[in-house]
N, C-alpha and C positions, 0 to 999 in steps of 0.2 A: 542552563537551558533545559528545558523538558524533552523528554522523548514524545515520540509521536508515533499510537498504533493507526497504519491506513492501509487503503485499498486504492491504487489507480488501474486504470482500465487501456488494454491496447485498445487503438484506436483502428491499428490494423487487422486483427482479430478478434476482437471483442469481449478477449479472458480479462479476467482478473488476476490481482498478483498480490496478496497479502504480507507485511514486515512490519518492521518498526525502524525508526532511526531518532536520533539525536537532531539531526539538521533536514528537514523535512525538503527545506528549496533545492539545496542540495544531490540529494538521493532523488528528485521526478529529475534534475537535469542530468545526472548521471545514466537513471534508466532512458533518455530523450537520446542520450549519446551513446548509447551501446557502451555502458561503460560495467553494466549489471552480468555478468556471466553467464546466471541462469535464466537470464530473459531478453538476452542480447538478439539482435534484429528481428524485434516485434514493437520498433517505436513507432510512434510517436505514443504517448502514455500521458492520459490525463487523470487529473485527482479524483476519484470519486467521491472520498470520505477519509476523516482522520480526525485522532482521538486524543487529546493530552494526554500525560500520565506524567508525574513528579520523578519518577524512578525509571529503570531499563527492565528491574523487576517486576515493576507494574504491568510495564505495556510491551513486555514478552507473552507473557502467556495469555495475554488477550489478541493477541495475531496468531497464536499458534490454538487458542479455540477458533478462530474466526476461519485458519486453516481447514478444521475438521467440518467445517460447515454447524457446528456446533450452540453458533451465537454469531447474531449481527448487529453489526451497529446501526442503532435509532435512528441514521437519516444515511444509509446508504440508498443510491439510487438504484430505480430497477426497472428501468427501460434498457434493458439490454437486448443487441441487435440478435 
């Protein structure tokens, strides 16, 4: 399976929260459930954007430019509240 670099959005505060994972449906219901440690009770979290990558190498260090504010991805949305 591929990794996937993305961005979902609290719903309840309106940050963003940049990673990658392996199981993409997986990791939004984990972060839905307060199951994310470092972003725990700030659900509900919808997907904003997310990127294939063949590798973990790939689509690391494209979440961790995406962190620096350095590089966005081509159709991230930007109507934020």
């Amino acid at each position: 399976m591929p990794f996937q670099a993305y961005i979902p959005r609290s719903q309840s505060t309106g940050r963003f929260y940049i990673d990658h994972t392996e199981n993409l449906a997986k990791r939004i219901f984990e972060h839905n459930n307060s199951r994310t440690v470092s972003i725990k009770n700030r659900a509900l979290w919808e997907l904003v954007c997310s990127e294939p990558f063949e590798t973990r190498a790939e689509a690391a260090p494209r979440d961790a430019i995406q962190s620096e504010g350095l590089l966005r991805l081509p159709y991230v949305v930007t109507d934020t509240p």
